[in-house]
N, C-alpha and C positions, 0 to 999 in steps of 0.2 A: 455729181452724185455718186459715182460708181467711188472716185476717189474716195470720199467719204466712208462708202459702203468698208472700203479693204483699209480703212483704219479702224474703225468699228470692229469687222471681225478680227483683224489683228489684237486688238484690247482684249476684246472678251479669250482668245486663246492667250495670252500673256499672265492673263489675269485667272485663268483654270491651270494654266503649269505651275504658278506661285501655290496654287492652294494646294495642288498634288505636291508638292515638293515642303509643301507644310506637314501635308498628312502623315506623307513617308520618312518626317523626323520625326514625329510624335510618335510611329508607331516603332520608330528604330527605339526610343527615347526608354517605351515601358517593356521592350525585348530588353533594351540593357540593364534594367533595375533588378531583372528576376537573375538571383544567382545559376550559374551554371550547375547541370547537375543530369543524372540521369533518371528518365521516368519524369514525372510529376513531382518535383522537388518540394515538397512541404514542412519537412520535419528539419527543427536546429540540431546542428551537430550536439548543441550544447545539452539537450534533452534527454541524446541517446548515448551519448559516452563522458566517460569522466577522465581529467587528464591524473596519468599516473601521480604521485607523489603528492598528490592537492587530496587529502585526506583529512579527515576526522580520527579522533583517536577519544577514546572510550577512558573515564578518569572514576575509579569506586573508593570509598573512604567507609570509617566506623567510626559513631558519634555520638554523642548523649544530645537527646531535645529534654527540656528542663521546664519546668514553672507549669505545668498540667493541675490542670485542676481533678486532681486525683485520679485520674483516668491512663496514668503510665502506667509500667509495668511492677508487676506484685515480686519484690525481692528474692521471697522465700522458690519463686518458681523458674525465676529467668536469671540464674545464677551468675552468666556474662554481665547485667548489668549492674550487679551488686558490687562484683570484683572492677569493674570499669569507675567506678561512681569512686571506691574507695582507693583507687588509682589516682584518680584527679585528683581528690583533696590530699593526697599525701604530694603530688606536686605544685600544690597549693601551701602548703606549708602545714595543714590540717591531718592529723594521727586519730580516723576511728578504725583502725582495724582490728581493734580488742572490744570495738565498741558493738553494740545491737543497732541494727538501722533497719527503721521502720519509716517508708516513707513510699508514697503510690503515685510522684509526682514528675518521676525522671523515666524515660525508655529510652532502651539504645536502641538504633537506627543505621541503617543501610545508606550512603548517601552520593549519589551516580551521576555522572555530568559527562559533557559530551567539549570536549576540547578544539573548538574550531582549528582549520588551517590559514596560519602565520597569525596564529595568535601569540601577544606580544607581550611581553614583563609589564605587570597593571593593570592588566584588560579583563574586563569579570563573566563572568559564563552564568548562565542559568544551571540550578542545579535540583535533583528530585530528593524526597526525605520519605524513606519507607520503614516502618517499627518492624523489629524482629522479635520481641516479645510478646506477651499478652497484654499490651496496651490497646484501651479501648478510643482514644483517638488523640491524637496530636494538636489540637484546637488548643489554640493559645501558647504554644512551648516555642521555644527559642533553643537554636541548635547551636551548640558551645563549637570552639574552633577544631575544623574537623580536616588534619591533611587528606590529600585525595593522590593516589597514584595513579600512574597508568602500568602499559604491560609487562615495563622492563623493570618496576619497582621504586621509581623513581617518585618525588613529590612535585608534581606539576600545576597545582592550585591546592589552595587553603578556603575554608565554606566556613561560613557562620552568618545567624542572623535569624529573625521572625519567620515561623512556619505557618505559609497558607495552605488551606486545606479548599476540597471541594464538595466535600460531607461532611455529616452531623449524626450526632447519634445523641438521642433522649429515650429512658426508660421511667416508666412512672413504680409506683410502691408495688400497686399488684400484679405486677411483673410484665407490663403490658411495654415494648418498647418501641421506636420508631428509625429507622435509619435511614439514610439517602446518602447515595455515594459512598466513598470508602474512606473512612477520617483515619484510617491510618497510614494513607498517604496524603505528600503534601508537596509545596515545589518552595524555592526560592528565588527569585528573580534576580538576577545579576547577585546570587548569595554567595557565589567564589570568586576569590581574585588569582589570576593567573601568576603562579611564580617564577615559572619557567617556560622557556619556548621551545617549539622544536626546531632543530636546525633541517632547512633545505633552503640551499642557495643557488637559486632559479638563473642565475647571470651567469652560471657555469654552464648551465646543461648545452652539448651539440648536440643532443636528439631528446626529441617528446614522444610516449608513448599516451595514444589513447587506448582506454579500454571500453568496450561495450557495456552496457548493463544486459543488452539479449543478445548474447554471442550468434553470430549468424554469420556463413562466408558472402553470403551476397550485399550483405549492406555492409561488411568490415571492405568490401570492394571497392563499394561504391562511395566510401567516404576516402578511400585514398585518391579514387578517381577524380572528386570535383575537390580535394585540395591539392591537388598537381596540376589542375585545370586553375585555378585562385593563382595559382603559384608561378603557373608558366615552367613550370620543372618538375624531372622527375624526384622529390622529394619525400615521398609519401610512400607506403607499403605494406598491405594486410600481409600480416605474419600471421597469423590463424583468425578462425571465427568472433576471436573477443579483442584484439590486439591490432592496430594500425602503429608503424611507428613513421617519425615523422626528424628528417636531417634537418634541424636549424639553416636557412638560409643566410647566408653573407648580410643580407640587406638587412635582417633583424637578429644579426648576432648580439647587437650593444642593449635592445628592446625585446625582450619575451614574450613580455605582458601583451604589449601589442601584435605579436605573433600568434599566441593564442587567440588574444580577442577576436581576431580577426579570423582564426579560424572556428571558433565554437560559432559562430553568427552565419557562419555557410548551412545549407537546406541539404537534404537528400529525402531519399523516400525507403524507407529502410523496409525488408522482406521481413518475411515473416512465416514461419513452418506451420501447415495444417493442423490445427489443433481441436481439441473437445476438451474441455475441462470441465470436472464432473466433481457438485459438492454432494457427494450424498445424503450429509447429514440436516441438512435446508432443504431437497432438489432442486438446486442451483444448476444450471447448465450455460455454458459460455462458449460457442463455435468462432472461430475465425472463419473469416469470409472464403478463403482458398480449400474449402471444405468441399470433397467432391465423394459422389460413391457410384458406384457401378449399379447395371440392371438386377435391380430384384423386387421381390414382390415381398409384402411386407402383410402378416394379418395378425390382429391384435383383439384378444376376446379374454373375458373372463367368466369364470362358475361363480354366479353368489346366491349364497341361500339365506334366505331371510327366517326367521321364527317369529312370529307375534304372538305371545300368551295375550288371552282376553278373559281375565277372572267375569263370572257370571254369575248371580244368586238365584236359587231354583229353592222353591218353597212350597208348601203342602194347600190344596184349595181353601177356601172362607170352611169355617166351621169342621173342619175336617178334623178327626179324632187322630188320626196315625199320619205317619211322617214328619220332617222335619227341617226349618232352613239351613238351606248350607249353602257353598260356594264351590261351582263347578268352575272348572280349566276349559278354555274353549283355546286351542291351537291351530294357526294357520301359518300352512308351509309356502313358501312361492321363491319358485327355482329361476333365475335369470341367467341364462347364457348370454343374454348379448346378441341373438341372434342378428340387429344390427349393425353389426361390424360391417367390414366390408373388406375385400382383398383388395390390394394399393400398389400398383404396381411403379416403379421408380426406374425411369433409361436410365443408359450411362450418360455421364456428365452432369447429374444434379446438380446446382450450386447450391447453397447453403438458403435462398431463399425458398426456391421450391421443397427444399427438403422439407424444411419448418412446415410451409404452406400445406404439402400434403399430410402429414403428421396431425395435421391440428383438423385436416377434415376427419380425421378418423377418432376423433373428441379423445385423442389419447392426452394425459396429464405427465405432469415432468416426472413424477417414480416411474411410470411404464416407460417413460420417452428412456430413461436410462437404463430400462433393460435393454430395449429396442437398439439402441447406439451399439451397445456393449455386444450383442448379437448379432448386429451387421458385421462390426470391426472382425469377430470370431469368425462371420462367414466370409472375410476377406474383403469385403465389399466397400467399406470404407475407406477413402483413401487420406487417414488423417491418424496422427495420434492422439488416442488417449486416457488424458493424466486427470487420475481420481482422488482429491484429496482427502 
């Protein structure tokens, strides 16, 4: 029996270090899934920076939209498109420049696209159609072929094609009209075809520059940090607050693509400077959480005086020979200070939850809360900046 007993427990311990030695790979398993990184690693590199030379490039062109059902532009007023119109048909093989031209059916146009990067000979871009004239909408016109440059002057797509609009405009006789949206814009979808590309040849580059979109030294740190940690080398280096650059390794000198890839899909948790940003003109207010302010006492009160006129009619008794009806002014004044309010006193170390939290017991609204901010920051007490747009 005893023998049995010391095979028995023997199983049952054989059989609890199998399960402990299961646990402690599972948990090794979901430690190695999460990228290295410092802090709470949440944010893709890919979100917060953009690699240098992988850009968009901005393309504008000028163009006639044509077949309007009367609603282009009036000749005698938008002189460009008179001279444009008599342009064409003379490279058309057509001669009215002696001639009278009445016609409300042509506007010239504004027309912008946006020229992806390694876009390629053939490949068509979405493009926008805005009237520079007094046309009153582009509903139904067709935009003649329209070169498009970009900044160095060059022709990098050609536009043409049916213009969609996202408004409408109807007026009836007695001058009553109706409008939604703006029909003097419009867009084309895949309406230009790319004629040129831009040259950057990615198989050459020894070094990548990332740049930030919110320039910061501690997260331009921390992204060098966990791609030297990816990397196994020191390869990596915040040059300033907006700027990491990055030495091409040996192992993906032949492969870029996948050097990138590989590094926009790493995490970090990127900082972020004390702010208040202040819409005035809505009372929009928007704190960042690292929003602190020192001890002070806050009190918040207004003077409002009200006037009520109360018109009244005052009239002479039954039968009465003298007097006469009229209407008397009855005014009532009532003065509100507020006496309400209350003094609000705030330690040092607020965080941004308590601040709100006491703010809102003292029934202050978002125009006072921004003077209130703007008079903290004045008395020093704030320890945040802030940007009022």
């Amino acid at each position: 029996m005893q023998g049995k007993k010391h095979h028995g427990s023997e199983f049952v311990r054989r059989r609890l270090r199998h399960r402990l030695i299961a646990l402690f790979s599972i948990v090794c398993l979901f430690a190695s899934s999460f990228p290295a990184g410092p802090g709470n690693a949440s944010v893709r590199i890919k979100d917060i920076a953009d690699f240098q030379g992988v850009r968009d490039n901005l393309l504008v062109g000028y163009g006639l939209v044509v077949g309007l059902d009367g609603t282009g532009d009036s000749l005698t007023n938008a002189i460009f498109t008179k001279q444009s119109l008599i342009g064409m048909l003379e490279r058309l093989g057509v001669n009215v420049r002696d001639q009278s031209i009445k016609t409300d059916n042509v506007a010239a146009v504004m027309v912008t696209g946006t020229l992806p990067p390694f876009a390629r000979h053939g490949g068509r871009i979405d493009v926008a159609v805005s009237a520079m004239g007094d046309a009153e909408s582009l509903l139904g016109g067709t935009l003649l072929v329209t070169p498009m440059i970009g900044a160095d002057g060059e022709i990098y797509a050609v536009a043409q094609g049916q213009v969609a609009i996202g408004g409408f405009s109807a007026s009836g006789a007695g001058g009553t009209s109706v409008t939604k949206g703006v029909p003097t814009n419009g867009r084309i979808p895949n309406g230009a075809i790319v004629e040129r590309a831009v040259d950057f040849n990615m198989a050459s580059l020894k070094s990548i520059n990332l740049s930030l979109r919110n320039p910061d030294f501690t997260t331009s740190r921390r992204i060098a940090q966990v791609i030297n940690g990816h990397l196994n080398a020191p390869a990596a280096q915040s040059l300033d607050p907006s700027t990491v650059t990055l030495q091409v390794p040996a192992a993906y000198a032949a492969d870029i693509v996948a050097l990138i890839t590989d590094i926009e899909q790493l995490s970090v948790q990127p900082d972020q400077r004390a702010r208040v940003v202040i819409d005035e003109q809505s009372g929009t207010i928007v704190m960042g959480e690292n929003v602190k302010i020192s001890t002070i006492a806050i009190a918040q009160g207004n003077l409002t005086i009200r006037i009520t006129e109360t018109p009244q009619v005052s009239q002479p008794n039954a039968f009465s020979d003298a007097g006469t009806t009229t209407t008397v002014q009855r005014t009532d004044i009532d003065v509100d200070e507020e006496s309400g309010q209350q003094l609000a006193v705030f330690t040092s170390g607020v965080d941004l939850q308590e601040l709100v939290n006491g703010l809102n017991a003292l029934g202050i609204g978002p125009r006072d809360l921004i003077t209130i901010l703007q008079t903290i920051k004045a008395a020093g007490a704030l320890q945040a900046e802030i940007e009022v747009m």
